[in-house]
C-alpha positions as CSV (number, residue, x, y, z in Angstrom):
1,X,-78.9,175.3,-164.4
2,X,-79.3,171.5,-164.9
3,X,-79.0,170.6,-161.3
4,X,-81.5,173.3,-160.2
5,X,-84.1,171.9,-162.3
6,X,-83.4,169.1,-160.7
7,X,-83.5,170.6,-157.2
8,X,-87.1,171.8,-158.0
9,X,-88.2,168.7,-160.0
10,X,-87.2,166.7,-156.7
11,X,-88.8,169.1,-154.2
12,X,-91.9,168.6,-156.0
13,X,-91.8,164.7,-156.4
14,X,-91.6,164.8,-152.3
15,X,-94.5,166.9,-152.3
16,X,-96.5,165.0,-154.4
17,X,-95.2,161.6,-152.4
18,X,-97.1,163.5,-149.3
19,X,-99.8,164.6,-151.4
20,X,-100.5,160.5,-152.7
21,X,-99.5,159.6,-148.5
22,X,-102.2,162.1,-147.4
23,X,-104.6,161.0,-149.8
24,X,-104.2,157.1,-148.9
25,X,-103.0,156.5,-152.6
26,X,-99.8,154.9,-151.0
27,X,-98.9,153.4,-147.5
28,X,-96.5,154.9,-145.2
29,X,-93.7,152.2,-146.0
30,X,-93.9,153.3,-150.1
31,X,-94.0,156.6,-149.2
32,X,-90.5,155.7,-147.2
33,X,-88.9,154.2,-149.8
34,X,-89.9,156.7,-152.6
35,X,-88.5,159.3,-150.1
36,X,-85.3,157.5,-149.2
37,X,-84.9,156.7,-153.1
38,X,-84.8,160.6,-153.6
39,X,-81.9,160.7,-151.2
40,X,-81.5,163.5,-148.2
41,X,-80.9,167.4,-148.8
42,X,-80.0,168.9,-151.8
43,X,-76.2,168.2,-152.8
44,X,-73.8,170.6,-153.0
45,X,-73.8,170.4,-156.7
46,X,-77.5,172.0,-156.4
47,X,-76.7,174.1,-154.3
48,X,-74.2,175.4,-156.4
49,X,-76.1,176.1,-159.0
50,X,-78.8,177.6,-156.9
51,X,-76.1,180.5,-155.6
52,X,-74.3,180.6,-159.1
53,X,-77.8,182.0,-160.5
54,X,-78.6,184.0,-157.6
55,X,-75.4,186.0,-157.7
56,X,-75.6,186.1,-161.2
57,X,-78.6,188.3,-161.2
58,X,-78.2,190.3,-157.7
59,X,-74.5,191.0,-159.3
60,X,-76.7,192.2,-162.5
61,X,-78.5,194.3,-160.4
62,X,-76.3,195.8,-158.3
63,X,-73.7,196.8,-161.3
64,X,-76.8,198.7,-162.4
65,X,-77.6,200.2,-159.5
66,X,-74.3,201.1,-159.1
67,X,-73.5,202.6,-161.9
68,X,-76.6,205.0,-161.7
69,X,-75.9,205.9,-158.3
70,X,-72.5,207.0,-158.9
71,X,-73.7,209.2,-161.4
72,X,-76.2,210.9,-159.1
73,X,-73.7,210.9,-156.2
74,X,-71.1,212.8,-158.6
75,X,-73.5,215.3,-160.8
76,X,-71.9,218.3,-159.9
77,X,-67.9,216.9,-160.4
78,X,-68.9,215.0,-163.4
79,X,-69.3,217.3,-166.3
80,X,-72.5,216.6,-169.1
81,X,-69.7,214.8,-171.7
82,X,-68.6,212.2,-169.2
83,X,-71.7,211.9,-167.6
84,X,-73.2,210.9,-171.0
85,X,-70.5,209.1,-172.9
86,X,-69.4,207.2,-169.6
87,X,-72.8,205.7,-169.4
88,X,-73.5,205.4,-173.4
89,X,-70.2,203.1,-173.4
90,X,-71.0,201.2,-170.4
91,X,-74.4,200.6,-172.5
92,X,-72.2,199.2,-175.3
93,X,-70.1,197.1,-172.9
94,X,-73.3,195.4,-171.8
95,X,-73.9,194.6,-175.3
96,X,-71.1,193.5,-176.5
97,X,-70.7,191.2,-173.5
98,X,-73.7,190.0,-173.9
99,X,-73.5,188.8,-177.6
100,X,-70.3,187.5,-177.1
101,X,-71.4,185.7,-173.7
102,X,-74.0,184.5,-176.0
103,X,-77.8,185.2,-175.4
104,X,-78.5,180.9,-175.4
105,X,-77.0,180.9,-171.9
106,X,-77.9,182.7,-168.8
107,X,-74.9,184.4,-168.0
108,X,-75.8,186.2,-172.1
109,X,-79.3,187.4,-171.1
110,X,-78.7,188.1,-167.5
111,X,-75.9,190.7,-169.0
112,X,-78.7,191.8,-171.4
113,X,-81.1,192.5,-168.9
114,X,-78.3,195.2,-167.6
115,X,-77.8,196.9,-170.6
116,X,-81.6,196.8,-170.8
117,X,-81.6,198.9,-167.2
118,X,-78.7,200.6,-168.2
119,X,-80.7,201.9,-171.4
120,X,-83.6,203.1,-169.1
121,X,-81.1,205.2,-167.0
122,X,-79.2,206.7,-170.1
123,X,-83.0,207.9,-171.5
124,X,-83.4,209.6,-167.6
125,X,-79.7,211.2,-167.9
126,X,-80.9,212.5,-171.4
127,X,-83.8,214.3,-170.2
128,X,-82.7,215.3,-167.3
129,X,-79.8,217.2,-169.1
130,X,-81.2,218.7,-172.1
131,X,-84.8,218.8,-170.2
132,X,-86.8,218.1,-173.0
133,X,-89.9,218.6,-171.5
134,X,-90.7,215.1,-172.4
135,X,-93.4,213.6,-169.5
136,X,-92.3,211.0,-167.4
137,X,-95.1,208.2,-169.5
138,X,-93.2,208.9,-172.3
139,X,-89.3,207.4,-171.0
140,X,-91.2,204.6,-170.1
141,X,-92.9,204.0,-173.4
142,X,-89.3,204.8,-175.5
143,X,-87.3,202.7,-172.9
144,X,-90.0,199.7,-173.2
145,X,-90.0,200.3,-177.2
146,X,-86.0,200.6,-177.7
147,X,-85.5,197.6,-175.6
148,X,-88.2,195.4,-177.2
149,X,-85.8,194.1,-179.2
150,X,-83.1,192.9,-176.6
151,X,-86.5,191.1,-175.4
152,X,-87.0,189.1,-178.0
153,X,-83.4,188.3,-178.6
154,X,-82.8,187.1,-175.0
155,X,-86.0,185.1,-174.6
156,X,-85.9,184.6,-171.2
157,X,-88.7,185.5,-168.3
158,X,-87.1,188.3,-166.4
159,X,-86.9,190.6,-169.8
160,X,-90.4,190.0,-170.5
161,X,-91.4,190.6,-167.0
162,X,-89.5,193.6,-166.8
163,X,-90.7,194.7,-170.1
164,X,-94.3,194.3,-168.8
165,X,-93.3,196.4,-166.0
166,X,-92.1,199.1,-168.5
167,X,-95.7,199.0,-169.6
168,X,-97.2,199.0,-166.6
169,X,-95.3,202.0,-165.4
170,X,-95.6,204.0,-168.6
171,X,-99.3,203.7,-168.7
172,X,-99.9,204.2,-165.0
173,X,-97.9,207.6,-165.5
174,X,-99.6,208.4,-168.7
175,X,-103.3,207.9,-167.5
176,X,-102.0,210.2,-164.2
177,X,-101.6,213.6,-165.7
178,X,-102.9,216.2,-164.3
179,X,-103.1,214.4,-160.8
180,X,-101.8,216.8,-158.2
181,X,-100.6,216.9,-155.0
182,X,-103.3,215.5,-152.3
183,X,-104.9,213.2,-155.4
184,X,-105.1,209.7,-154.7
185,X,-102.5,207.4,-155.7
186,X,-104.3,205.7,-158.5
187,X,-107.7,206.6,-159.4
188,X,-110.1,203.7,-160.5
189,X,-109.5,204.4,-164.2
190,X,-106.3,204.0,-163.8
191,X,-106.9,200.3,-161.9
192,X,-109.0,199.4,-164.5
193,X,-106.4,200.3,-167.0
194,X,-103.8,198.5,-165.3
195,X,-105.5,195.5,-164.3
196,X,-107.1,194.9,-168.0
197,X,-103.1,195.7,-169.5
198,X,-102.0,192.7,-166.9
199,X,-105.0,190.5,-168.0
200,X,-104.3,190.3,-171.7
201,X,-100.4,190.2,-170.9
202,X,-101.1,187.0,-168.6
203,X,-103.4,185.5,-171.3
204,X,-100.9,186.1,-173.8
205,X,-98.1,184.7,-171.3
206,X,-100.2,181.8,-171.4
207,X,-100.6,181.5,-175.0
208,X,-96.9,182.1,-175.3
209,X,-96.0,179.5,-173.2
210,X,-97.4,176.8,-175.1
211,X,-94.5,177.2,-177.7
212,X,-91.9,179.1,-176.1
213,X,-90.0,177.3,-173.2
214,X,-89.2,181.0,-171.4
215,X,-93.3,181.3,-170.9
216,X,-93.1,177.9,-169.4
217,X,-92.6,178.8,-166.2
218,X,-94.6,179.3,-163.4
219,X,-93.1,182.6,-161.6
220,X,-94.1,184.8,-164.7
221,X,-97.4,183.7,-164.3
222,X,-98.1,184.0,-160.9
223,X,-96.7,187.7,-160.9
224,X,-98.9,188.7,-163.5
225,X,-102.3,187.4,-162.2
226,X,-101.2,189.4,-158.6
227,X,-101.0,191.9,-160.8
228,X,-104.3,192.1,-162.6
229,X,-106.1,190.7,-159.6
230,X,-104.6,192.9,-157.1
231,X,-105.7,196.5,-159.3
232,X,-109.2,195.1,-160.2
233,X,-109.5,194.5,-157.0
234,X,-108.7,197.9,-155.9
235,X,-110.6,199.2,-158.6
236,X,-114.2,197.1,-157.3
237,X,-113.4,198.0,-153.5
238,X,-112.9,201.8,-154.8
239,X,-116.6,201.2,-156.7
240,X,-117.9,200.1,-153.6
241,X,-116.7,202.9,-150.8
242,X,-116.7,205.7,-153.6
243,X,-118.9,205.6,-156.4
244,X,-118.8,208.7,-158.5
245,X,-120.1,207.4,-161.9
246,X,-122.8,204.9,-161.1
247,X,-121.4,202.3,-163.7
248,X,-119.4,200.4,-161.2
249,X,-117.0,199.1,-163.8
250,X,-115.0,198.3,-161.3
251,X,-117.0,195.9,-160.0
252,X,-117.9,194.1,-162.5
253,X,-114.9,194.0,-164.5
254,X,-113.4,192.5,-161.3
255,X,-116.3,190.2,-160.9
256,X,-115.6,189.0,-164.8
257,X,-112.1,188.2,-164.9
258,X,-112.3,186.5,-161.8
259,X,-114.7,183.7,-163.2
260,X,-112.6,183.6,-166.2
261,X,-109.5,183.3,-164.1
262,X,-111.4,180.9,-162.3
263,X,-112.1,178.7,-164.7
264,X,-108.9,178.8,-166.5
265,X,-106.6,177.6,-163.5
266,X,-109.3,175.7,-162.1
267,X,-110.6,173.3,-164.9
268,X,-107.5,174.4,-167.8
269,X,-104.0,174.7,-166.2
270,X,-104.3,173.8,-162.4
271,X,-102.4,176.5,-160.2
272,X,-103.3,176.7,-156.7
273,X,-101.5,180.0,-155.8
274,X,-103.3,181.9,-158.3
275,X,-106.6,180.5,-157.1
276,X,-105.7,181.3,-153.5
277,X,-104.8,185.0,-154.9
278,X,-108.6,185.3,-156.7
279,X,-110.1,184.0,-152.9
280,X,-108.0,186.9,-151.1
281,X,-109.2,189.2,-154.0
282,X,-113.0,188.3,-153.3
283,X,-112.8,188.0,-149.5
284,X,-111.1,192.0,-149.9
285,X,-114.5,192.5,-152.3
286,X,-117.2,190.7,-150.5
287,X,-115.2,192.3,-146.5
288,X,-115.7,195.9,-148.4
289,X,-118.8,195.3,-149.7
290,X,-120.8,194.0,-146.1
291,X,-118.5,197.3,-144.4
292,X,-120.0,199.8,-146.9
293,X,-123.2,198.3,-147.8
294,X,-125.1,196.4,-144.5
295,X,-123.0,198.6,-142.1
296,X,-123.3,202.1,-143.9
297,X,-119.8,202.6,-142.9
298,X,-120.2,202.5,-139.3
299,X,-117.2,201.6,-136.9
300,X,-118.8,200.7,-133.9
301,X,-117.7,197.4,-131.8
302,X,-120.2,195.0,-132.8
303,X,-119.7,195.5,-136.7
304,X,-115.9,195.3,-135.9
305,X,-116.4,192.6,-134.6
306,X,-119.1,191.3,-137.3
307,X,-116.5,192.1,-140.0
308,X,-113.7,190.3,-138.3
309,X,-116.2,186.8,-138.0
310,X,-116.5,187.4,-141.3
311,X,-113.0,187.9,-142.9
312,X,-112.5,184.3,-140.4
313,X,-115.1,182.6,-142.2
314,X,-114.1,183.4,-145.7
315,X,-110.1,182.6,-144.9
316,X,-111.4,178.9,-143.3
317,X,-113.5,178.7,-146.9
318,X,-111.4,179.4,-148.7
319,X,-108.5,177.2,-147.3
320,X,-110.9,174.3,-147.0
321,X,-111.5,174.4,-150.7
322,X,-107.9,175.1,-151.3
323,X,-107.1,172.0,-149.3
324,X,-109.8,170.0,-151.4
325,X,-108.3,170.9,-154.3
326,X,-104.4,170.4,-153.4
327,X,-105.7,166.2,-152.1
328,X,-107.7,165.6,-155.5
329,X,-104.7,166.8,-157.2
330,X,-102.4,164.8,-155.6
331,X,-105.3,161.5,-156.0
């Protein structure tokens, strides 16, 4: 673990050695020397630990997948006892190992975060054989409550992001009943929904992260702002080409959070990918708006072609400003 932080501490020293080069903060021969004082590619120790941690996690996953799969592949030779009590003590397995791995080091939450899939398929065996007539929300909302406390015993980022997804998934569902066959995929309510669930989870990622060293990171972060960006978003493009209320919430709600986003990794905690995610999120906006609004929806060559000059200008904006912002950063 320690020499993969070191690994990414390193790879962004060298890019903040460019940045300063770029920027004329430093002359070429400093720039050398910083460079050279780094050393050359990352040593096997790194990358070590890079592959010990990504094996640990795909071998995670692919224990779980495996063991719900085999299930599935063997329904009719597997009676409903062994079906049950095979996965119920693979569960306990997971937990034990875990605790006695110890949930301080990785190898303790990564086997956590199995028993935490592991609980979602034993819910799914449940009411599948009893059929409870449970809906589908519903296992989501028990599996994300049940494992709430694994959570916050591991404390690490891939529980809570998988958590959120739990949450994402369980209200997605629930605000979809009654959606037939031919409906959309997600209606605009159900964008707005998810998109405002994925805004306060970022901003209390955020908040979290200012005491806890698993909210530290960046990845959690990013994923959750694509997230909310990506369904408000949706949710304003689906105001503009169909608007059956008149309210445009969508719209607006998009238009709000992305000033607040905005601001908040623009002028509070600098992160460039996010910004570059709100710029696609109003380019998709502001391309949708100009197709539906000065075009009327035609599709003739010239507003093809209009559109397309357009979407150019935007991207070239947008990765000026981008650009701007990476060289003052590094200055």
């Amino acid at each position: 673990m320690h020499d993969t932080a070191g690994w990414r501490d390193e790879a962004a020293t060298r890019s903040l050695l460019r940045g300063w080069r770029r920027a004329g903060a430093i002359d070429a021969a400093t720039s050398a020397r910083a460079q050279a004082a780094l050393g050359g590619d990352p040593s096997p120790a790194q990358w070590r630990g890079f592959l010990d941690r990504l094996a640990l996690w795909l071998g995670m996953a692919l224990l779980a997948a495996g063991a719900i799969c085999f299930i599935a592949a063997n329904w009719d030779e597997m009676g409903r006892f062994l079906r049950l009590y095979g996965l119920q003590a693979l569960l306990v397995l997971a937990v034990v190992g875990a605790a006695w791995l110890g949930l301080s080091r990785l190898a303790g939450q990564a086997v956590l975060w199995l028993a935490m899939v592991l609980l979602g398929g034993l819910l799914a065996l449940i009411g599948q054989t009893y059929q409870t007539g449970a809906d589908t929300w519903e296992l989501f909302t028990l599996w994300a409550a049940l494992s709430l406390p694994w959570v916050l015993a591991g404390r690490h980022a891939a529980l809570w992001l998988t958590w959120a997804l739990l949450l994402n998934v369980a209200l997605t569902l629930w605000l979809g009943l009654g959606r037939g066959w031919g409906m959309p995929l997600a209606t605009n309510e159900e964008l707005l929904a998810t998109g405002m669930l994925n805004a306060l989870l970022l901003f209390a990622w955020e908040l979290a992260g200012t005491r806890w060293a698993e909210f530290s990171g960046r990845v959690g972060r990013r994923l959750l702002a694509f997230a909310m960006i990506a369904s408000l978003a949706f949710a304003a493009m689906d105001d503009i080409f169909d608007n059956r209320h008149g309210l445009l919430a969508g719209i607006w709600c998009w238009l709000a959070m992305t000033l607040v986003a905005g601001f908040c990794f623009l002028r509070l905690r600098r992160d460039l990918p996010v910004l570059a995610m709100l710029m696609l999120g109003v380019i998709a906006v502001v391309t949708s708006a100009l197709a539906e609004f000065v075009f009327s929806g035609k599709e003739t060559a010239f507003e093809m072609l209009v559109l397309a000059v357009a979407v150019i200008a935007q991207g070239t904006a947008a990765a000026f400003v981008l650009r701007r912002l990476a060289r003052g950063e590094a200055a």
